[in-house]
N, C-alpha and C positions, 0 to 999 in steps of 0.2 A: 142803126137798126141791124138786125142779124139778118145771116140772109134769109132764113130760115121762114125769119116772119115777114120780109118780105115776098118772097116769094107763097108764103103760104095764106100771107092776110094776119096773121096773130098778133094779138096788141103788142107794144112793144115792153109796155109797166103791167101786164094781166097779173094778176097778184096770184100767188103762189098756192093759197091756203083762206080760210073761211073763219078768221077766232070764233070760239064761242063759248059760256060758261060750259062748264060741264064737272063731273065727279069720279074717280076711278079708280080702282083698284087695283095698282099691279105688283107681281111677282119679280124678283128680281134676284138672278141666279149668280155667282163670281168663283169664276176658275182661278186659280193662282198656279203656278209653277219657277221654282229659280234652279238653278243648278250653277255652278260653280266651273271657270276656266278649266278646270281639271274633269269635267264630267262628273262630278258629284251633284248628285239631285240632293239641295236641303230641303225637299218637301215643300208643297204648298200648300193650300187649304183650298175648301167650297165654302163660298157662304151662301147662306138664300136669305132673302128679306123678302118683307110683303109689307107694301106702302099705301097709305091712300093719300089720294090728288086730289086736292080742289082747285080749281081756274073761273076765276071771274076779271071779267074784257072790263076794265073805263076808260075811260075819255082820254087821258094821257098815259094808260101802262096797262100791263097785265099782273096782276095779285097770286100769288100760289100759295097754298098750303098744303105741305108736305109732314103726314105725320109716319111714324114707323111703329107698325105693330108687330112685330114678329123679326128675331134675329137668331138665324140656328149659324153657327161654322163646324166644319167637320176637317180632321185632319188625320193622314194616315202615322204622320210621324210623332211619336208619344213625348218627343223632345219640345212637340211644342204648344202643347197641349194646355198647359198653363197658363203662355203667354196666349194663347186663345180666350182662352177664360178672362184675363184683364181687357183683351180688347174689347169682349162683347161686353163688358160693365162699362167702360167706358162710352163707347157706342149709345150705350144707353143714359147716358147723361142727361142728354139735351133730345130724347125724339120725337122732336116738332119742329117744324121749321115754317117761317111764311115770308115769302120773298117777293120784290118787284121787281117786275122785269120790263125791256124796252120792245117795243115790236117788234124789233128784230128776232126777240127770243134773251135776248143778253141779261143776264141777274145782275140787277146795278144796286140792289141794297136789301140787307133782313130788315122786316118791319117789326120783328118781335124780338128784338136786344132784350128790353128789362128781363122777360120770360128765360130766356138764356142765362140773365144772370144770375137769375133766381135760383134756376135747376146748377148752376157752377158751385155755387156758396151752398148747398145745400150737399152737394157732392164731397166739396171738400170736407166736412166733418162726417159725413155718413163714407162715404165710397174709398176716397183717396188715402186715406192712412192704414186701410185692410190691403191696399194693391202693392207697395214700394214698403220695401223694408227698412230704408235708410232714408235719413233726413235729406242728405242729400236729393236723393232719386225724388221726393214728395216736392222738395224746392223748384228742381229743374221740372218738372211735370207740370207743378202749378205755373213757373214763368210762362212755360212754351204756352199751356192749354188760354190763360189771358192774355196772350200776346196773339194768337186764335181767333181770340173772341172781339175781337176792334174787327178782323178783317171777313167774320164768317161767311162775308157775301162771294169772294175771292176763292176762298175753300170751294165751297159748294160749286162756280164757275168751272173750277178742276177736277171735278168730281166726277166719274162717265157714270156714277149710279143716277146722279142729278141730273146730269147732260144727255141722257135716254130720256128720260122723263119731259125735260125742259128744256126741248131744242133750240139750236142759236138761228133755225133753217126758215124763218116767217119772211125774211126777205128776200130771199134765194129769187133768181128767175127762174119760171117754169118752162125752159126748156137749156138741154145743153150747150156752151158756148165754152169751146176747148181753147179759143183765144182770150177771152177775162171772164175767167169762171165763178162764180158763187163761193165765197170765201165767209167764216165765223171769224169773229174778233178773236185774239192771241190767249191761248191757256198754257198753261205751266207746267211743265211735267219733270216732280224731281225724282230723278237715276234713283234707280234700287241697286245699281250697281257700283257707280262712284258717287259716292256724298258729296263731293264737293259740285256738282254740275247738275242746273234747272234747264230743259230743254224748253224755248218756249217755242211755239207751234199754232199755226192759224190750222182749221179745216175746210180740206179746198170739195168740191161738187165734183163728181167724176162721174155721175150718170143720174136721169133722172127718167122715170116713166109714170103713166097714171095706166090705170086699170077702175074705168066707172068713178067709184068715192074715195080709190086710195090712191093716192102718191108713194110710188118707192123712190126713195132718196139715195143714194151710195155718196161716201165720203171718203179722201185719205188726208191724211196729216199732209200739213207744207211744216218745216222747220224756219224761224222767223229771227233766230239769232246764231247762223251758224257760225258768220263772224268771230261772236263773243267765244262760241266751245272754241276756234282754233286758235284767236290768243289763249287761251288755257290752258291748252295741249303745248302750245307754244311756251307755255311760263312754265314748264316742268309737272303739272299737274297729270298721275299717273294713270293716263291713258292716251294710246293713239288713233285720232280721229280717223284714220283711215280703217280702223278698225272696229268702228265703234259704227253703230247704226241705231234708229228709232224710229218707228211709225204707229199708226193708228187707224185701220180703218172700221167705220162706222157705218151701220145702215139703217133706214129708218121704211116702216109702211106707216101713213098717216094720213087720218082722215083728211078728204078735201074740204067736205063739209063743216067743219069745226074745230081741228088744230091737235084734236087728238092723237096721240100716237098709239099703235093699235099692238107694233111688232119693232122689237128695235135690239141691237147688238153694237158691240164693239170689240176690239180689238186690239191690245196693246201688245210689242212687240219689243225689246230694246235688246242688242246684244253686244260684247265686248270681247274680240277674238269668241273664246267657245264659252261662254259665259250666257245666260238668258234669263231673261226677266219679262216673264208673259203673263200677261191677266187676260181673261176672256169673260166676259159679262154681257148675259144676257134678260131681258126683261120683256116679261108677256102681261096683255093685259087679263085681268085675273076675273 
């Protein structure tokens, strides 16, 4: 028991949060920036999207339905303006999504595969042969996008547009414990900067307070294989770990009363000597 609740009386399993069905509309903002070891900024983008949520509580999981109604991106750099334009067609392929989750929060499977395939096969004769101009680029597109689609629940897990929305935080203790903190199952984060290296990464609890109906949650990244990056760096793979950093911090306001999240950000961070790779995404509810 913490001393905490001992000393103060607090249950020691008080549950964190209150599920409940609910429907929601939110906004969702994404900063990008990269800039190159040499100080050359190659431009990032803003995207905004506006999602609606459905959540309904059973008996063994929680159900969501995430559809996308709205994809703007904006970029100052006209080099890549283009490839903007494929991304948001693609984007739009598939936007729906309905997923189960564990009560932890965890996405353990898409319920709506056929749907997906549907919107894939429909893609490839309408959308995919206007995007890639060679046979090749349409071959490797289609491998990579069905090799995707086995694992969409996995994607989405990685995703911080998803992981705002569909927190891993339902188990968390309600109060702080800087000796075994409140920890999410491991996500994947692969380098914008070296290709060859997936950083995987738990999110650990680093502060928590209520205010009346809301919970503020605060998060930062733990790294979960750093092991494996220093055989890497080790086998000639060009970068030096001492060089090399990644983090994530995360914050959430969410209702106590029913698991909604009201206010939530994130933070991606990775750099390599002077090299930077930052996304900043924010999501309000709307």
């Amino acid at each position: 028991m913490s001393l905490r609740s001992f000393l103060f009386g607090e249950p020691y399993n008080k549950e964190l949060l209150e599920l409940k069905n609910f429907s929601a509309e939110y906004e969702v903002e994404v900063k990008t920036e990269i800039s190159t070891e040499l100080g050359e900024d190659l431009g990032g983008y803003i995207m905004e999207c506006r999602y609606l949520l459905d959540q309904t509580i059973r008996s063994n999981e929680i159900v969501n339905t995430i559809d996308q109604k709205d994809v703007i991106i904006k970029t100052a750099n006209k080099s890549l303006e283009n490839s903007i334009e494929d991304l948001i067609a693609i984007i739009k392929i598939s936007p729906s999504y309905q997923v189960a989750r564990r009560f932890s929060g965890e996405i353990f499977e898409t319920r709506n595969a056929q749907e997906l395939s549907r919107d894939w096969e429909k893609a490839k004769t309408d959308l995919i042969p206007n995007l890639f101009k060679t046979a090749n680029e349409r071959i490797g597109f289609k491998l990579s996008y069905e090799k995707g689609l086995l694992h969409t629940h996995i994607a989405l897990k990685n995703n911080w547009h998803y992981l705002l929305m569909l927190p891993e935080i339902y188990c968390f203790k309600h109060y702080d414990d800087p000796i075994d903190p409140s920890k999410t199952s491991i996500h994947t984060f692969k380098s914008g900067l070296i290709p060859e290296i997936n950083v995987d990464y738990c999110m650990v609890a680093s502060s928590i307070s209520r205010n009346n109906d809301v919970i503020n949650l605060k998060m930062k990244s733990q790294i979960t294989n750093g092991d494996n990056l220093t055989k890497l760096a080790a086998n000639g793979t060009k970068f030096n770990l001492k060089n090399y950093s990644f983090r994530v911090e995360a914050e959430y306001d969410i209702s106590v009363s029913s698991g909604k999240v009201l206010l939530a950000s994130a933070n991606l961070l990775e750099k390599l000597d002077k090299a930077i790779n930052k996304t900043v995404i924010l999501l309000n509810l709307g």
